[in-house]
C-alpha positions in Angstrom: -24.7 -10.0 -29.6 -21.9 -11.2 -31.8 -22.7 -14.9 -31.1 -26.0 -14.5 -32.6 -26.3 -14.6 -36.6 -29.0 -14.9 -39.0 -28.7 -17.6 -41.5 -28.8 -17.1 -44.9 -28.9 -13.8 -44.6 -27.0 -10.6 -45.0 -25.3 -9.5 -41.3 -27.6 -6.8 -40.1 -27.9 -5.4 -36.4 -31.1 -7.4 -35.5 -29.8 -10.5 -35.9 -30.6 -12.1 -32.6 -32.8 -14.5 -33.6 -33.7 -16.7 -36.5 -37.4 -15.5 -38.2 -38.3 -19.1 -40.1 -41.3 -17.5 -42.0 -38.5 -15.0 -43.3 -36.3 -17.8 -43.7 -38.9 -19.8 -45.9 -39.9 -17.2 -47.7 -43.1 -17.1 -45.4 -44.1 -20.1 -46.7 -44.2 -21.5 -43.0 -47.4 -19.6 -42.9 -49.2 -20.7 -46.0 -51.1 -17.0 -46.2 -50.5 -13.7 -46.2 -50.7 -12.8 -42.5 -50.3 -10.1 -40.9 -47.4 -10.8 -38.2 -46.8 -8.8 -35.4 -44.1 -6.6 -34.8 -41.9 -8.3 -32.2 -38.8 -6.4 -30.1 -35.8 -8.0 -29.4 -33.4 -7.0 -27.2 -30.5 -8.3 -24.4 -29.0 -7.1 -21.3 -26.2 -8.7 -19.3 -28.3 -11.4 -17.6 -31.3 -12.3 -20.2 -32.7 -11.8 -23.6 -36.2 -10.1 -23.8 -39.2 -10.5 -26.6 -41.8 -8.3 -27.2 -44.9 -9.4 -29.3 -47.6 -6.7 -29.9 -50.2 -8.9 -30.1 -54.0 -7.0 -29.2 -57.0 -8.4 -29.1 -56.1 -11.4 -27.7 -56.3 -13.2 -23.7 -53.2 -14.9 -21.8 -55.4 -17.9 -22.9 -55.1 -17.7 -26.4 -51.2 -17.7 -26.5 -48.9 -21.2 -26.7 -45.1 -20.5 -26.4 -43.5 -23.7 -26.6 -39.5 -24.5 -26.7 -38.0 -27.4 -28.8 -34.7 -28.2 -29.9 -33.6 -24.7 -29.3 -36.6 -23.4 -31.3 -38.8 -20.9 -29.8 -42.2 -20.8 -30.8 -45.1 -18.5 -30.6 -48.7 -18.8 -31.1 -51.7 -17.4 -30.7 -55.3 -17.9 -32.0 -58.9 -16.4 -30.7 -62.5 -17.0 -32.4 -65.3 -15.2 -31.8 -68.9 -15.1 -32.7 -71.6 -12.5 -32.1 -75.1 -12.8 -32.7 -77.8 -10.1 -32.7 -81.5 -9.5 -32.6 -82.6 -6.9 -34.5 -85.6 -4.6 -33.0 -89.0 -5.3 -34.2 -87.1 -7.6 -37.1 -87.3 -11.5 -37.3 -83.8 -12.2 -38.1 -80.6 -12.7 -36.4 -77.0 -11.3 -37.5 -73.9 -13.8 -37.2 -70.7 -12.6 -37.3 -67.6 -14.5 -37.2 -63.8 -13.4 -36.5 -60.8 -15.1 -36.2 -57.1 -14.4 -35.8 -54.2 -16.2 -35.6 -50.6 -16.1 -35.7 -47.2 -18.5 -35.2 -43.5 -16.9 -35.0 -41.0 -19.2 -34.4 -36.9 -18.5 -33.8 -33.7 -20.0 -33.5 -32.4 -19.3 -29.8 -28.8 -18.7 -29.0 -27.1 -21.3 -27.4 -26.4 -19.5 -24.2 -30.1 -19.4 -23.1 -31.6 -21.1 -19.9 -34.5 -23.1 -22.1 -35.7 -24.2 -19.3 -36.0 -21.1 -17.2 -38.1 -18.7 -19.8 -40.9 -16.9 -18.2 -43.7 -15.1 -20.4 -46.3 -12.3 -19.5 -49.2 -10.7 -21.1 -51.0 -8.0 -20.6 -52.3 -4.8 -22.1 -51.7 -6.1 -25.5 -48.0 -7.2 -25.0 -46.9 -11.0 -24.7 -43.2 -10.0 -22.8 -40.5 -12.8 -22.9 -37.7 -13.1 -20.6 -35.0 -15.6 -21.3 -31.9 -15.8 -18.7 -28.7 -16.0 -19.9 -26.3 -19.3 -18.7 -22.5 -19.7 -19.5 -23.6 -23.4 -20.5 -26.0 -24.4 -22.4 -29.1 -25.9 -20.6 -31.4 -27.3 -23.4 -35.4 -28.4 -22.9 -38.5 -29.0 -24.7 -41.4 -27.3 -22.7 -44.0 -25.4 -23.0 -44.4 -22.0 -21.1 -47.2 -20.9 -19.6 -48.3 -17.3 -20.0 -49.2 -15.3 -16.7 
């Protein structure tokens, strides 16, 4: 992990990847939104993202590489509506949720080979290692 460095920052030991709402002063979001907690971690052969993200369907998600930026999006709407027993009226209620975390990859990361997964409330990245740097601009589907 000692090729990876936050910019800008003080060194710390989760340094891995670049936040750009941190780096902006979260002014990349233009709210105060709740993020979700994301994992970072490495082995030998790839690094690997958790995003606790509930609520949401494989659907809803965009991860999408460019220029050695990964970034990751969700957003799910929903609207009930309900008739009330012996009433003449109708309740509408509306929800929305959204989110976008974006990173600064390391340079020895297969762009072009991430894979992402999500299920039981838990958008999983897996990004493969390379001893040469393979750049792409794609977007990855989520399975």
């Amino acid at each position: 992990m000692n090729n990876l460095a936050r910019r800008n920052r003080d060194v710390n030991p989760w340094r891995d990847f670049l936040n750009l709402d941190d780096f902006f002063g979260g002014a990349m979001s233009g709210r105060n939104a709740q993020l979700p907690a994301v994992n970072i971690s490495e082995n030998d052969k790839s690094y690997h993202v958790e995003v606790v993200a509930p609520g949401f369907k494989k659907e809803d998600f965009k991860v999408k590489v460019d220029d050695d930026i990964l970034t990751i999006s969700a957003e799910t709407k929903t609207e009930n509506t309900e008739e009330g027993q012996n009433k003449e009226y109708s309740r509408h209620e509306y929800s929305s949720s959204s989110f976008t975390r974006s990173f600064q990859l390391p340079d020895n990361v297969k762009d072009d080979s991430i894979s992402a997964t999500y299920q039981d409330g838990i958008l999983k990245l897996e990004m493969p290692k390379s001893e040469q740097q393979q750049k792409a601009t794609k977007e990855i589907a989520v399975s």
